[in-house]
N, C-alpha and C positions, 0 to 999 in steps of 0.2 A: 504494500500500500504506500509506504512512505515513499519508493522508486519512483512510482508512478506520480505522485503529488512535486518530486522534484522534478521527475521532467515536462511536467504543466508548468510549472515557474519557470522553468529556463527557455521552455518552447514561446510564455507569455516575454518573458525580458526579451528573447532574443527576434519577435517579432515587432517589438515596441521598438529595439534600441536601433536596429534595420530601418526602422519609418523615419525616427530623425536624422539621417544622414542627408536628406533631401535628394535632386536630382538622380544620383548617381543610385542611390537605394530606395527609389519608390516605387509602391505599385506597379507592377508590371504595363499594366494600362498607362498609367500615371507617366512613365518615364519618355513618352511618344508626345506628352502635351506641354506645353509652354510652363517656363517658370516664369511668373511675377513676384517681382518686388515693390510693395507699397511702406512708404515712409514718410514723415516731415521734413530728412535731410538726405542727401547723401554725399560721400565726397569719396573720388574715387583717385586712387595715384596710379597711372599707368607703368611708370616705370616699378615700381614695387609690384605692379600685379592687387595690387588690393582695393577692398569696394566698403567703405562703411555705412549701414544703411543705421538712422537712429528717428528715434519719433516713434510710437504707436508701431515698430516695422510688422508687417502680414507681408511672408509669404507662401507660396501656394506653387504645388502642380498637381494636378485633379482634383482629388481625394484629399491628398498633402496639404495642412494648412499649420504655420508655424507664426506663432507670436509671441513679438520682444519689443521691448526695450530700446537693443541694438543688437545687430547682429553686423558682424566682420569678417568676410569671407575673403579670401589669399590665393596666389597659388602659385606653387614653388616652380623652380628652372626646368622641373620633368616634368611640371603637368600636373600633377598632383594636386589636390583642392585640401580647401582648411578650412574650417568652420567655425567660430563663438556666437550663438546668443542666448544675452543676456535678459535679465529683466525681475520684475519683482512678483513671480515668477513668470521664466520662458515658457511657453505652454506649446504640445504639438495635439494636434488629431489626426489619426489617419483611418483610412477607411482600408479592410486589410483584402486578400485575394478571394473571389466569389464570396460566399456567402459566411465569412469567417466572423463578423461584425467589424468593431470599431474600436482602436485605441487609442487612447491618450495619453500625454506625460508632460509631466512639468518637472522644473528645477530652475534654480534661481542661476545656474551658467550651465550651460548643455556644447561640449567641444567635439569636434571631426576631424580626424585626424584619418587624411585619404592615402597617407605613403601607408603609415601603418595598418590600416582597416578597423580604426578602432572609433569609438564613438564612446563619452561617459558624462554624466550626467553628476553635476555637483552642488552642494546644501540645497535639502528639505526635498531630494529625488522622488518623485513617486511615479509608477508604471501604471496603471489601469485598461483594464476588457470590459468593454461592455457587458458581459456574462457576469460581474462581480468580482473576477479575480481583480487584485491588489497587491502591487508589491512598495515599500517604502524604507528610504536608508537616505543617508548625508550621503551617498556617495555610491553610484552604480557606474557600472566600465563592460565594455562590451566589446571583445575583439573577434573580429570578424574571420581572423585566420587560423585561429585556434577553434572558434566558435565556442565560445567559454564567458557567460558573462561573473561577474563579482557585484555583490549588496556588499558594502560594510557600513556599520554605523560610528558614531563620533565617540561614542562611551558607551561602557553598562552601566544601564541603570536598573535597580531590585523596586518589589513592590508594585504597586498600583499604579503608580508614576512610571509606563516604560518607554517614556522619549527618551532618545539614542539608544535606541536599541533597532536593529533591521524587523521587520516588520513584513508577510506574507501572507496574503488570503487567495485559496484559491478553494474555488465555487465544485461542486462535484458537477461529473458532465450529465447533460441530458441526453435521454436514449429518445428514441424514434416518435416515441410515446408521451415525450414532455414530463416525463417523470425520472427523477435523480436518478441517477442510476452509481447507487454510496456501494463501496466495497463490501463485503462480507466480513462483519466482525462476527461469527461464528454462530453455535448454537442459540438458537431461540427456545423460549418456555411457553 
């Protein structure tokens, strides 16, 4: 049972953390449609290769819709893309392949990192499925070549009070039938 409930959370992170990469990791459908970018400023240095968008930034391709703060996107000598936004909190939604539903995440700096294939999400991280699943930590990392994400939190805390501590909900799946379909904890009476 416990197998099975880790790889619902690593299947939920590693669907979510996929979504905010933008462009380059969207929805299938998603990656064939226009990227916008909507902000109150932007200022772009073309010799650096880099683009600051800041104001209310929204952006979008499909499905894909990411809001900050600011968001500052790069891109090195080979091509490679780099990502930050920010904000109080950076929020994403994506809408996932066929009929998978919808997820969203926030964190108050969400970074891309395109040499390496990593993506990680920093203070007050949370993943969300529309299903109910939920996962929550200071600090989620997501590498794409390993395919290995990490939850850590900023401290333990004991007790009733467990802020900084990582934090997972995942929802049991439904069968055909719209009814739970919860593992077998054994004998009945």
């Amino acid at each position: 049972m416990r197998l099975a409930e880790s790889r619902r959370a690593a299947a939920l992170a590693l669907a979510v953390i996929w979504t905010v990469a933008a462009p380059a990791l969207a929805e299938r459908g998603d990656r064939d449609k226009p990227l916008t970018i909507e902000s109150d400023t932007m200022t772009a240095d073309e010799g650096k290769k880099t683009a600051t968008f800041e104001g209310k930034v929204v952006m979008s391709q499909g499905s894909l819709v990411i809001r900050a703060d600011r968001i500052v996107v790069r891109q090195d000598g080979d091509g490679f893309q780099y990502g930050v936004a920010t904000g109080g909190p950076a929020t994403f939604r994506h809408k996932q392949d066929g009929n998978a539903g919808t997820i969203e995440g926030q964190a108050k700096r969400i970074e891309y990192d395109g040499k390496a294939d990593r993506v990680e999400l920093f203070d007050e991280a949370r993943l969300r499925r529309d299903s109910g699943d939920d996962i929550r930590g200071d600090f989620i990392s997501y590498d794409a070549r390993s395919e290995r994400f990490t939850v850590k939190s900023g401290g333990e805390a004991s007790g009733p009070n467990r802020e900084g501590r990582v934090r997972a909900t995942i929802m049991p799946k439904k069968s055909a039938s719209g009814v739970s379909s919860a593992p077998d904890t054994g004998p009945r009476n």
